[in-house]
N, C-alpha and C positions, 0 to 999 in steps of 0.2 A: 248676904243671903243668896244660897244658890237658884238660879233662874228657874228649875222648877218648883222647888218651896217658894218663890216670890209666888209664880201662878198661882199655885195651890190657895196662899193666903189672900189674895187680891180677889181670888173665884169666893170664896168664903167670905169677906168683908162685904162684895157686892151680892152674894146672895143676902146677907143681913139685913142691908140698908133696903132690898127689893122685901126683902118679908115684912118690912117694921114701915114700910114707906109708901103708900102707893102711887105718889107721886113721881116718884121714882122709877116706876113699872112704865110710866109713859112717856117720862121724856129721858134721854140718855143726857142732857144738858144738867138736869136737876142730880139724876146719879152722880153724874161727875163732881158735882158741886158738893154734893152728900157725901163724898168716899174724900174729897180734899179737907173737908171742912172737919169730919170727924175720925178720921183715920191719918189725912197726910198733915193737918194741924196747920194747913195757911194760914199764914199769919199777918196775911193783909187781906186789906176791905175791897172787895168786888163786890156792889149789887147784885142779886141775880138777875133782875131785867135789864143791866146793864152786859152779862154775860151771853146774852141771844146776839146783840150785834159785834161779840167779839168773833175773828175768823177760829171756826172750831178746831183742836188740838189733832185731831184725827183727819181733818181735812190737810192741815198743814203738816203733819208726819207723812201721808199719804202720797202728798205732792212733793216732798224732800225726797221720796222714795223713789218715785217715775223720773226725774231730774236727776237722779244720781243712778240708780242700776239702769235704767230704760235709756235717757239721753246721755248718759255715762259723763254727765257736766258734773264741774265743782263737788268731785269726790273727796271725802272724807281725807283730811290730808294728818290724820293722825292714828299711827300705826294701833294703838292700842283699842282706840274705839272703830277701827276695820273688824280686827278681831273679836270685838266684843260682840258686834255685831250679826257677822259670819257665827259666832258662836248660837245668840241668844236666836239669829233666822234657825238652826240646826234644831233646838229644843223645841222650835215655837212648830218646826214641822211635824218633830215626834210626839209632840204633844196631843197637838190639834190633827192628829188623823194618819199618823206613820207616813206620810208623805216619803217619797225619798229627795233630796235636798240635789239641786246640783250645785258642784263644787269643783 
């Protein structure tokens, strides 16, 4: 699936689970849990009161990101997912606000 048909459908999945859910509406932890559980089909057992004291996905994508472009450490040592990345940061500019990308 191309990187912006994945957006498109992810934006759609999660407006779903936010219309049909209102639990949902207030915690981004329970979205999450909601968009894995009935969309991405995990297929193991997390509590959800056990997923509050997991470190959250987006804090640790976040921190992989200042670590690697910011202190330019332990860069991605695989050609393919450099690229993938460079690719999908381009999309996520044009997407989210015509940004121009530097490269």
């Amino acid at each position: 699936m191309d990187v912006i048909k994945e957006l498109k459908t992810t934006k759609d999945r999660i407006k779903e689970v936010l219309r049909t859910d209102e639990r949902a509406r207030n915690s981004d932890l329970w979205l999450t849990f909601q968009i894995w559980r009935n969309y991405d089909k995990v297929n193991f057992y997390i509590p959800y009161n056990r997923l509050t004291d997991l470190t959250s996905m987006e804090t640790i994508r976040r921190q992989r990101q200042v670590i690697q472009n910011k202190d330019c450490l332990y860069l991605p040592t695989d050609e393919e997912t450099k690229n993938k990345r460079k690719q999908k940061e381009s999309v996520f500019y044009r997407y989210f606000g015509g940004l121009n990308v530097r490269h």
